[in-house]
C-alpha positions, -999 to 999 in steps of 0.1 A, spaced: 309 -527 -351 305 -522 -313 317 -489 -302 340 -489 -276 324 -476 -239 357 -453 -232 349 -434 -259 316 -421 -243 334 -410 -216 343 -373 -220 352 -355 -189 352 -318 -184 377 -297 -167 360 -302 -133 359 -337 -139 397 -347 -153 400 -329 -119 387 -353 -102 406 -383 -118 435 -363 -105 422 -369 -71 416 -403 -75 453 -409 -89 468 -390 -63 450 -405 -31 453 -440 -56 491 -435 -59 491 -429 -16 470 -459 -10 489 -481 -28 516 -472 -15 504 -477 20 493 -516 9 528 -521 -4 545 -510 25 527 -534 43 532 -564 22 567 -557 25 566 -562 58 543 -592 61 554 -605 30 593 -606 23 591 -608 -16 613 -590 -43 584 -587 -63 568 -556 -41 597 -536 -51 595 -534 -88 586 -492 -98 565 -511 -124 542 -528 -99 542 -501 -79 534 -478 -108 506 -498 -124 489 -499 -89 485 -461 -91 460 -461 -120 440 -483 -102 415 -465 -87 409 -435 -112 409 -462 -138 379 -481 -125 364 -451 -122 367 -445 -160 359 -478 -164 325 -475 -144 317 -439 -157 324 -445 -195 298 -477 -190 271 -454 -174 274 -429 -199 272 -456 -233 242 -468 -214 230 -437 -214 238 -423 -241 203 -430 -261 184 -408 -236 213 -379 -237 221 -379 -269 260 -379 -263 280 -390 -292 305 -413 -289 342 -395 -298 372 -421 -310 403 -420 -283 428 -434 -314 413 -425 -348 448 -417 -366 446 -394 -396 487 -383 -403 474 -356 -431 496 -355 -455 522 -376 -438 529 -413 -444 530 -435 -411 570 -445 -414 581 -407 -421 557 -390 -396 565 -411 -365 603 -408 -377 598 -368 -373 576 -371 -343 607 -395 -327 630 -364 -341 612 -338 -326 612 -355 -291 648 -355 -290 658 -322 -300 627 -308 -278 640 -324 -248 677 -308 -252 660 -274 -259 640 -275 -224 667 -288 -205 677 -252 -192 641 -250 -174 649 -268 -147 690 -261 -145 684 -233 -120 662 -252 -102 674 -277 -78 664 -311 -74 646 -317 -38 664 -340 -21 632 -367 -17 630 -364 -54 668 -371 -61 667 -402 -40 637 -412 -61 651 -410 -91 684 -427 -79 665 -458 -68 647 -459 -95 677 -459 -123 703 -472 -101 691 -500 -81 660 -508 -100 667 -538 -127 666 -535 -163 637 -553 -169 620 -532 -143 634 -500 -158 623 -504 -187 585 -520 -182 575 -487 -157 595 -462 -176 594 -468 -213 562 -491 -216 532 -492 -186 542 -447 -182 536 -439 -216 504 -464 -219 491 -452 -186 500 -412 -182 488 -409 -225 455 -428 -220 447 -408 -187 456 -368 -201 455 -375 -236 429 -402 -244 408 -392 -217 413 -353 -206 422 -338 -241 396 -356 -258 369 -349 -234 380 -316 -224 379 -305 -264 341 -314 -265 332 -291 -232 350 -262 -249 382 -249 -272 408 -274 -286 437 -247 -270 427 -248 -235 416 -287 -239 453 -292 -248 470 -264 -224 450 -277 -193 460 -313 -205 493 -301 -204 491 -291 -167 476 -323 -151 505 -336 -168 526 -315 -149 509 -316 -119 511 -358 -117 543 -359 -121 543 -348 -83 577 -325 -83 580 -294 -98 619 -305 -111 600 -329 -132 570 -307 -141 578 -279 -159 597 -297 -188 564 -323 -186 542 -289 -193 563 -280 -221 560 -317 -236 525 -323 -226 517 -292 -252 536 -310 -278 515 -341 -271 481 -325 -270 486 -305 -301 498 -335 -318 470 -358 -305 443 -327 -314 455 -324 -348 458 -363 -355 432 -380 -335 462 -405 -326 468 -415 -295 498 -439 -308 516 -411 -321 515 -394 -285 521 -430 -268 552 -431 -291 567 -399 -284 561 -406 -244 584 -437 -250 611 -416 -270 613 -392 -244 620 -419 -220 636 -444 -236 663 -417 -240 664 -412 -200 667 -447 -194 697 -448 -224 713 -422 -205 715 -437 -172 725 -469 -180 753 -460 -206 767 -429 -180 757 -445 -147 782 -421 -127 761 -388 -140 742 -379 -114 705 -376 -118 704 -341 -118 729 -336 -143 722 -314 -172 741 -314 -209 757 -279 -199 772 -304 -170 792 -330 -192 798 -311 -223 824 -285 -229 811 -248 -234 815 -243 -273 803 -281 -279 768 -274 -258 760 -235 -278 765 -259 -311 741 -289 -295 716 -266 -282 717 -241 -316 714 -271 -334 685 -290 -320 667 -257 -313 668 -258 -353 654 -292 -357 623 -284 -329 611 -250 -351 617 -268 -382 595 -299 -370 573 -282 -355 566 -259 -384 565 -288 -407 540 -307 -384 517 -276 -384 516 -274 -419 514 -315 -431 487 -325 -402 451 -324 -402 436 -289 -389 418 -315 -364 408 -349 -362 401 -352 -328 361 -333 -332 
């Protein structure tokens, strides 16, 4: 069985730096071409986020595409071993039951980091972002660059790519930590990226310890499937809106106690069920 070229491609700190660059002056490039086939063009189509969003990933992903196939091709004369981007191994843990506590664990996670960014408020750029994005894009839209092409894109590039080629140039923690911060750091707004930090551990850890890159691809679309629930089932909320913001006092302490509960427990339960690490 042919082994797949992406999984020759390991890139180092320096280098997951680089696809950073790429995505970023990708993401601005893009944009730029858009712009102008608005202009010249008069078409709907140029302002769907999940066109827009796809044509981001363009440049760092050739890249990837052309590196990985250099690096098969020379693999015979280096000696590099190929390393699996999705080689599941749940442990202990059935499929059905551990994606059911992974989809858990999302949840409660995300009420629990909530408070990171309350004191911080949104930029004003960012807010009308996000309002264009969940109020005036369409459903269809919403959903494709939010729940589907994000967690596809953003878990292949820091998880399948940077965590798994950072953990062969040196320790599993700071493949997953510095993971963690490109995460952060793409997301483009600090509003956005310090919860992403705090999740992008979770997703490294998890990926680490299982070698799946499902399991982190499925916990990106809990995460925001649930944003996308809550804007369309509460569309007067405002973007920046928080839990403390709708809920009564008492009723928040018991939400926040509770799923504080659930993410130790989970988390505890993960650590001890999962493979030490699959990803090596």
């Amino acid at each position: 069985m042919k082994t797949s070229r992406y999984n020759y491609y390991q890139p180092s700190l320096g280098n997951s730096w680089l696809l950073v660059a790429l995505f970023v002056g990708g993401s601005l490039l893009m944009g730029f071409i858009l712009g102008a086939l608005k202009l010249l063009i008069p078409s709907s189509i140029f302002d769907w986020q999940s066109l827009s969003y796809i044509l981001s990933f363009v440049i760092p992903f050739i890249y990837i595409f052309v590196a990985s196939g250099n690096e098969r091709s020379m693999a015979q004369f280096t000696g590099l071993q190929p390393v699996a981007i999705n080689k599941p191994d749940f442990g202990d843990f059935k499929a059905l039951p551990f994606f059911l506590l992974l989809m858990l664990t999302v949840i409660a996670l995300g009420v629990v980091i909530e408070p990171l960014t309350y004191f911080i408020p949104m930029p004003e750029a960012v807010k009308k972002l996000f309002e264009s994005i969940f109020n005036n894009s369409s459903t269809t839209d919403l959903v494709l660059s939010t729940c589907i092409l994000a967690p596809l894109c953003e878990e292949f590039f820091c998880r399948g790519m940077m965590t798994r080629g950072m953990a062969q140039h040196g320790s599993a923690k700071k493949a997953i930590i510095w993971s963690a911060v490109i995460f952060a750091v793409i997301h483009m707004n600090p509003w956005q990226s310090i919860p992403a930090f705090v999740i992008g551990l979770l997703f490294g850890w998890v990926y680490y310890r299982t070698g799946s890159l499902w399991a982190t691809i499925f916990m990106h679309c809990v995460n925001n499937t649930i944003s996308v629930i809550l804007s369309k089932t509460m569309p007067d909320m405002a973007v920046d809106s928080s839990f403390i913001d709708i809920l009564p006092t008492g009723w928040y302490i018991a939400l926040y106690a509770t799923c504080l509960a659930i993410t130790v427990a989970a988390i505890m339960l993960l650590n001890k069920k999962m493979p030490k690490k699959a990803l090596k």
